[in-house]
N, C-alpha and C positions, 0 to 999 in steps of 0.2 A: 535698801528695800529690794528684794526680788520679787522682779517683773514677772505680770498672771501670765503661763504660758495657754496657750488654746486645747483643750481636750483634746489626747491620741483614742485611736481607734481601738478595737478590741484585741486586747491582748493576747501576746504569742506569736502573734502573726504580725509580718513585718508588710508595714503599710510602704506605699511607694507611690507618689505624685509623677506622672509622665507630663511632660512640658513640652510637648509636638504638636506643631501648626499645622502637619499634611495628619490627614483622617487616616489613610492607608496605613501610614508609618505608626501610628497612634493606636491603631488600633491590632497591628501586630508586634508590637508590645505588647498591649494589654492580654492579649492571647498566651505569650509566653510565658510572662510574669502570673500568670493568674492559674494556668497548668503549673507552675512550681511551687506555687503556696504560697504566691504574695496576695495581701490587698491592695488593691490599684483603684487610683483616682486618675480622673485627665483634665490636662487646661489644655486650651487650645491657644492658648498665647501665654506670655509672661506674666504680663497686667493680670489677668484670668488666675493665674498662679498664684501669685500675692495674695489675692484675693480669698484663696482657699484655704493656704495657710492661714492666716488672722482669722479663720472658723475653726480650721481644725489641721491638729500638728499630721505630720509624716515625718516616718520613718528615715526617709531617704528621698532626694530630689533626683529622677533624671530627666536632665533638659537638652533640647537639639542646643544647637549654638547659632544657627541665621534662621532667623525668625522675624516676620513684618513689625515694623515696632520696637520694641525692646528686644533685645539680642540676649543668648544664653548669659553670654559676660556680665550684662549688664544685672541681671535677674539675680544670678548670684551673689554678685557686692550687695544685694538688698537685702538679699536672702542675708547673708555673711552681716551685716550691720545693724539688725533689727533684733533686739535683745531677745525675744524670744523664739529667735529660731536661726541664733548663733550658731548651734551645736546642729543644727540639721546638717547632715551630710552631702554634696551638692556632687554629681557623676554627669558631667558634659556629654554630650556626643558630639563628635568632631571629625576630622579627618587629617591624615598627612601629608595632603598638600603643599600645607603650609605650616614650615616647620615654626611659625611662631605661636601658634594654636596651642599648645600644652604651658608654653612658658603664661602664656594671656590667661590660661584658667587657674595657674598657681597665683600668677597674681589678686585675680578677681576672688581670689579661695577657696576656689573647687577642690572637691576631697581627689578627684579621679577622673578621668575619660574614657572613652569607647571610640576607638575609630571608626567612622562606615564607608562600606559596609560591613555592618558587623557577624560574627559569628556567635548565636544563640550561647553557645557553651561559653566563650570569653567573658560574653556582658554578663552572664548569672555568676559566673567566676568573682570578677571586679566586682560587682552588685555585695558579693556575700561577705568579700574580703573587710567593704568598707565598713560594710555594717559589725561583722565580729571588730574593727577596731574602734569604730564609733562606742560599741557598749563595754569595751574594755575600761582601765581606771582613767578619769578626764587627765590631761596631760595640758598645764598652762600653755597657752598661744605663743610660739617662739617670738624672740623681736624680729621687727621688720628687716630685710636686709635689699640692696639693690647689686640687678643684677644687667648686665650687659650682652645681648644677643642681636647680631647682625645689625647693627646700628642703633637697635632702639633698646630704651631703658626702661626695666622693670622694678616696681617694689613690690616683694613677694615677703610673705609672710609662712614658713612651711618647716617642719621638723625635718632634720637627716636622715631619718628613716624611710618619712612622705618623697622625698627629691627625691633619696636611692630606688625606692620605689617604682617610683615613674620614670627613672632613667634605665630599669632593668625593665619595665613594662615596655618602655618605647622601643627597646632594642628589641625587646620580643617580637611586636606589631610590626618592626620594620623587616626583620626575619620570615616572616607569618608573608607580608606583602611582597618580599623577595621571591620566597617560595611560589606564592600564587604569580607574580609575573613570568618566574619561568616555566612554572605549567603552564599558562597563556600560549608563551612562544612556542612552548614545545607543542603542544595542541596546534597552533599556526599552521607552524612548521609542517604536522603530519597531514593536517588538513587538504596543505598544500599539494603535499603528495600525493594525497588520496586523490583533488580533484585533476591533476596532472596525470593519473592513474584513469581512473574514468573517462575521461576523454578521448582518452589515446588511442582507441578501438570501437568498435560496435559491435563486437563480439561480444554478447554479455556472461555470456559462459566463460570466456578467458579472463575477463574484465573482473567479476566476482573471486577467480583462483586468484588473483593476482592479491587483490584487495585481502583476503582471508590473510595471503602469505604477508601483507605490510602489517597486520595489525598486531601480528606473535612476531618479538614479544611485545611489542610497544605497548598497545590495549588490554592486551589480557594473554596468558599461558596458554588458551586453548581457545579455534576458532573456528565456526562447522559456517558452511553457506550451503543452503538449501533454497529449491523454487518448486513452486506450484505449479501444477500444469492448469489445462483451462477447467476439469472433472475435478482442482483442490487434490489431487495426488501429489504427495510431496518426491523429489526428487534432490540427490544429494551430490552436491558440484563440487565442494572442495571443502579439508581438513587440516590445519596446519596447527600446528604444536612447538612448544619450546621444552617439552619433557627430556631430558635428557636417557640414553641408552631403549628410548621406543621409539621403532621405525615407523612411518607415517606409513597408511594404509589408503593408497589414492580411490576414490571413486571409480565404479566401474565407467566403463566408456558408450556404454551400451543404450544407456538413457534410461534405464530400468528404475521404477517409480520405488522406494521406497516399503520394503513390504513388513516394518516393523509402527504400531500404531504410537501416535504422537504420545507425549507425557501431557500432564495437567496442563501444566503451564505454556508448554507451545502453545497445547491446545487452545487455551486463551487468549493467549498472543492472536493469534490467526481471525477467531472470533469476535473480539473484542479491540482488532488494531490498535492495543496498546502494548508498551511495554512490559515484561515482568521481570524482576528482580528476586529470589533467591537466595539468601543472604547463607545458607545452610543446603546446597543441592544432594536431596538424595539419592541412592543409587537409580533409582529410572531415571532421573534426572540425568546423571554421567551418562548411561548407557544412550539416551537417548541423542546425546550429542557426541559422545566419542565412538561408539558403537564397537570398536575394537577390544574386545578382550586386554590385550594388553596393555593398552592403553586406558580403559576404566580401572584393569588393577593397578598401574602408577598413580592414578586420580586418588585412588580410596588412600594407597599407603602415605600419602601426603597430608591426609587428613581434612578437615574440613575444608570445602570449596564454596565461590560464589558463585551465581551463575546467574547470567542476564539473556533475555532471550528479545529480542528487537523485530520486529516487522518491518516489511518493505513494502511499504505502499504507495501507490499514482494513479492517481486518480480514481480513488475511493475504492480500488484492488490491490489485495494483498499479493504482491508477486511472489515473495518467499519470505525469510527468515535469516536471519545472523544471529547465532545462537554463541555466547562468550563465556570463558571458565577463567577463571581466577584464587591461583591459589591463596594470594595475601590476600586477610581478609580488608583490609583499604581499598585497593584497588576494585573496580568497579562497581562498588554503593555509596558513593558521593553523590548530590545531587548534581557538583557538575562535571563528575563521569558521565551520570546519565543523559543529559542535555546533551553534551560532545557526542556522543555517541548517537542520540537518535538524529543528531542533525548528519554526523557521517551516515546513518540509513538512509534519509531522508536524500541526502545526493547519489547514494547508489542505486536508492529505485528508480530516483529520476533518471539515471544513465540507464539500467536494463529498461526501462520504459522505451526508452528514446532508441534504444537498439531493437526491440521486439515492433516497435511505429515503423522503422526500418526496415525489417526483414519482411514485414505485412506490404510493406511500399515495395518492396524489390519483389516479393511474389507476385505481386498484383502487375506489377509492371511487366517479368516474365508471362504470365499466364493471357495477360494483353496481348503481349508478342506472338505465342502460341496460336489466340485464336485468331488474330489477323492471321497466321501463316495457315491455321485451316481454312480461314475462312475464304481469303485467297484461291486456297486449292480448291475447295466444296463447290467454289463459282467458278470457278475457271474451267473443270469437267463442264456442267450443262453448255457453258457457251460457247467451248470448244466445240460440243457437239453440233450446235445449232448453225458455230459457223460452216462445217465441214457440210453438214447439210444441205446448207445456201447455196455453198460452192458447187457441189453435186449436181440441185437444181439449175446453175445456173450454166454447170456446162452441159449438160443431157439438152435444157429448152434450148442451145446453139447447136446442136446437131440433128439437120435434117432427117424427118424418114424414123430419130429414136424415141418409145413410148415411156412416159417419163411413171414412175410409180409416187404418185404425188400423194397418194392417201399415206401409205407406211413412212414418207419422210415428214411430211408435216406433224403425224403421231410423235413419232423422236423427237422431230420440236418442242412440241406441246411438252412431251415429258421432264425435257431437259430443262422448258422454260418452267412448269410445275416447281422443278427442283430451287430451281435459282431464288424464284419467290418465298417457297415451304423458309431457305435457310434467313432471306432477308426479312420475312415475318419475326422469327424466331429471334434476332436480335434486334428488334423492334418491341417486343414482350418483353427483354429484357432489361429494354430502357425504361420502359414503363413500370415496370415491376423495382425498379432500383428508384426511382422518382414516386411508389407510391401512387402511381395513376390506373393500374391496367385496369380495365372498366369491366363488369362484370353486369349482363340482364338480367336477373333474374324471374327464371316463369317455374310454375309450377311444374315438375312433370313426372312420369312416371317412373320409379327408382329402378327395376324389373324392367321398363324398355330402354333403359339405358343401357343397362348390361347388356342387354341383344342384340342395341344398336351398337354397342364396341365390337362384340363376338362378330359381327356377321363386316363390317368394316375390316376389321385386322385380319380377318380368314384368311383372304389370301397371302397375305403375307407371313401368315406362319408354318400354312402347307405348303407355299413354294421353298420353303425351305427344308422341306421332310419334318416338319411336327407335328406333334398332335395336339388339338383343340382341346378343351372342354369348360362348361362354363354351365352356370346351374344359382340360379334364382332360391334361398331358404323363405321359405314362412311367406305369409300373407305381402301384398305388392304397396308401397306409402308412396305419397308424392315430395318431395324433394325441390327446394327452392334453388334452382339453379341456371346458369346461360351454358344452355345446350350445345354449344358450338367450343365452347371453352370447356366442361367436362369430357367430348368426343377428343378434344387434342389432349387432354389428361392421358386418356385411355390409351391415344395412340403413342405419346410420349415414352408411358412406361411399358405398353406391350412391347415397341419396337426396339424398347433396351433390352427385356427379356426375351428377344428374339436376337440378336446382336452376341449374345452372350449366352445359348442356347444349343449345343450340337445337335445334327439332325438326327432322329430316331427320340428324340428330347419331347417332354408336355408342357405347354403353356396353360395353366388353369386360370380364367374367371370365377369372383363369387359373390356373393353380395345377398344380402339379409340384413333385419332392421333389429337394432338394439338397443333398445331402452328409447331414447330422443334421437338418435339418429340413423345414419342410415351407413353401412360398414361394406366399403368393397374392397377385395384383396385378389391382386395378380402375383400369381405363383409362378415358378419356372426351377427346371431340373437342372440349370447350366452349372456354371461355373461357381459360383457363390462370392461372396464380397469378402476380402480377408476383415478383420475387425479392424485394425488400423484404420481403416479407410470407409469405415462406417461413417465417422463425424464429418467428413467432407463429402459425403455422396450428395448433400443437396447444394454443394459450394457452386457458383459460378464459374466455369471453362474447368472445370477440374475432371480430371480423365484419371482414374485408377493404374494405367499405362498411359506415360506422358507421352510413349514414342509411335500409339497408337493414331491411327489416321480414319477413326473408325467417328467421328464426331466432333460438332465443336464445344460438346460439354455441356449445353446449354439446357438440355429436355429434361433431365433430373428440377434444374433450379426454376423452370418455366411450371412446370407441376407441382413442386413447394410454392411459387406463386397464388396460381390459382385454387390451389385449397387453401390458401391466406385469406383470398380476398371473399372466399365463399362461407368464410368463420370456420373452416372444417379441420381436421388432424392428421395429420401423416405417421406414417411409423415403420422400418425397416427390420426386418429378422433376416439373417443368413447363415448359414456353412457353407463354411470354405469345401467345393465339391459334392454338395447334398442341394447346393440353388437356394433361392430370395424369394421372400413373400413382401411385397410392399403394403402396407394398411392404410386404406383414405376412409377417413370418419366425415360424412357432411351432414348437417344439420336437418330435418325434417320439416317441411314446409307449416308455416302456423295459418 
């Protein structure tokens, strides 16, 4: 009498029972199996599987092998012993661990295994093989035979064809796992080098050429390192190649930004600090990272290229780019090429990071230095003065009969002690201003008597110089929510730089008028002008345009970005180099 089997699923389509305990793993399966055309069911344990079978047949069993409960093993002898669902096909997943794993599912009468972790293309491979031989002509069940491995004894039941199978399958897998342990070590290995590379300097410009040259050939045929400046201008540090009879074309030395505009995909990369991959680079593509004529035409004659373009990022800034060419198309579209790789970025941002933290700490430290040595100097005039003074006083009042001129030396005092103060204010605003404290009163007052009250303040010291004044009020006069004592040292701040930097027979202009919601004043001057370079640092801290000048401690630029911080208002600089500086302070209109 042949036993009722359980209704199969809808025809044509090969149904498959997954038999996985983790939800994760279970359910990517189901993902892959179901993108290929199969119908999938899931047990979450073995028990749960039986279960499903005696409703309803499948196609093909795949089941983990350690499982809470009943074990894959055990699943299958059920599966294998239970009359209607003999002939079901039973595909283990397992591992090579333990070399007793494949012998235990022949016994148990698994059609097949998958080791994990697995790769997608092997298990739908195995998956497909069993099934074209499950539907081929039935072929009576061999006798039992026993078999001896490493001590323990197996009865397996299996055709010559099934053993040679799985004895040409295992070599395979063990080949498969050979190959990936020595990518492993070799990855190690460079890794190695790479981070032994990285370290080794804080040079991140040597640091990166260096890195470019380890990766060709190892990573890839062609390897471009590019950085950003802080305006996102790309800049190009080094290119290294394994092309054969093309000369490598070094970066200029010049620091010169880049003046060809990115491809799509940097572009992305950059935007999006992810990855991109390329699996087909077209010509903007080559050009954009080999940029060498000769060198994109060896690219093209090679034929189809990969190309990977990586970001370097730390701390939520893109530093630059490692941009990779690969002639074989294997090489670099692996997913773990790609992992390898973004973790090598991922340590050389942190190195250029850690070298650019560096260079800001060794500036900072210099520029320290600098203005203690002005600041040294700047006090050491008044007090030298004040003491020579003293001395004066002190020998004239011991000699009888001499009229001493007390009024004009205590004036020189006063001046000198003015001085000493003016400079010790001035890094007193800048503690406060770096701490976020400097206090600001705000009163109402007249926009129009400020500008007069600057003009007629700084006059002397523009005409004692040979300059000429002018200053001039537009439009109707607003009032202005500001501490009066703190806009006059603005004015005197920035007149006294454009007086500093001003030759005589030169105009210092005042101006100021009211635009829209606030209120617009601009010191002009005919001197020297600011090169552009040295535009982004004009409001820095102790930063001197001429380090070797002795003309300031840098401070009156960054003391006036301050205080139109703290007054909510706008700054803005225009220059020629040799046509002189217009500075623009926007402050807000009293409500």
């Amino acid at each position: 009498m042949t036993p009722s089997r359980p209704p199969t699923r809808s025809e044509g389509v090969s149904s498959v029972l997954i038999v996985e305990d983790s939800a994760t793993q279970a359910a990517a399966l189901e993902h892959l199996l179901t993108s290929e055309g199969f119908s999938v069911r899931i047990a979450r344990s073995a028990e749960l599987a039986l279960a499903q079978l005696a409703r309803e047949r499948s196609d093909l069993v795949l089941s983990d092998v350690v499982m809470p409960g009943m074990d894959g093993y055990e699943l299958c002898r059920r599966i294998k012993a239970t009359a209607a669902s003999a002939d079901t096909p039973v595909v283990l997943l397992t591992s090579l661990n333990d070399p007793l794993a494949i012998v235990r599912g022949l016994a148990c009468g698994a059609d097949h295994y998958v080791t994990k972790p697995y790769q997608p293309e092997w298990l739908l491979t195995r998956l497909r093989a069993v099934l074209a031989r499950t539907s081929s002509e039935h072929v009576p069940p061999p006798e039992e035979i026993s078999v001896e491995l490493l001590g323990t004894r197996f009865a397996i039941r299996a055709t010559k064809e099934q053993i040679l199978e799985l004895l040409v399958s295992s070599y395979s897998d063990l080949v498969r796992t050979s190959e990936v342990v020595r990518d492993a070590e070799r990855r190690a290995r460079f890794l190695a080098d790479a981070g032994e590379l990285l370290s080794s300097s804080l040079d991140s410009l040597e640091v990166l050429r260096e890195l470019a040259r380890l990766a060709v050939p190892r990573l890839a045929d062609v390897c471009a390192v590019d950085l950003l400046d802080a305006d996102g201008r790309r800049r190009r540090v080094e290119i290294a190649h394994a092309l054969d009879g093309v000369a490598t074309v070094a970066p200029s030395e010049d620091g010169a930004s880049d003046p060809l505009s990115p491809s799509a995909s940097l572009t992305r990369a950059i935007a999006e600090r992810t990855s991109q991959l390329i699996v087909a680079a077209e010509w903007r593509d080559l050009g954009d990272v080999a940029r060498d004529p000769p060198l994109i035409a060896a690219l093209e004659r090679r034929g189809a290229t990969t190309m990977l373009v990586v970001p370097l990022v730390a701390r939520g800034r893109v530093l630059g780019v490692l941009q990779f060419l690969a002639l074989e198309g294997a090489r670099l579209s692996s997913a773990d090429d790609l992992l390898f790789i973004e973790d090598l970025a991922r340590r050389a941002a942190l190195a250029v990071d850690n070298a650019l933290l560096y260079g800001e700490a060794q500036r900072a430290t210099r520029a320290r230095d600098d203005v203690l040595a002005i600041v040294s100097h700047d006090l050491r005039n008044p007090l030298n003065t004040i003491q020579m003074s003293t001395s004066f006083l002190l020998d004239v009042l011991g000699t009888p009969g001499f009229e001493v001129p007390l009024v004009a030396q205590l004036q020189i005092m006063r001046r000198a002690t003015k001085r000493a103060n003016a400079l010790i204010q001035d890094l007193l605003d800048v503690s406060r201003i770096d701490a976020g404290t400097l206090a600001v009163a705000e009163v109402p007052t007249s926009a129009s008597l400020l500008l007069s009250d600057a003009a007629l303040e700084e006059a002397p010291s523009i005409l004692a110089k040979g300059l000429t004044l002018e200053h001039e009020w537009h439009g109707p006069d607003v009032d202005v929510a500001v501490d009066r004592s703190r806009i006059s040292q603005l004015f005197a701040n920035l007149v006294g730089n454009a007086v500093k930097f001003t030759s005589a027979g030169g105009t210092i202009s005042l101006r100021g008028e009211m635009h829209e919601s606030r209120v617009v004043y601009e010191v002009r001057d005919s001197g020297a002008g600011i090169a552009p370079e040295h535009l982004p640092h004009l409001f820095d801290r102790f930063w001197q345009a001429t380090q070797t000048s002795r003309a300031g401690a840098g401070l009156g630029l960054y003391i006036v970005k301050g205080i139109v911080d703290a007054h909510r208002g706008a700054i803005d600089v225009q220059s020629d180099p040799g046509v002189g500086t217009r500075i623009r302070v926007e402050l807000p209109i009293a409500r």
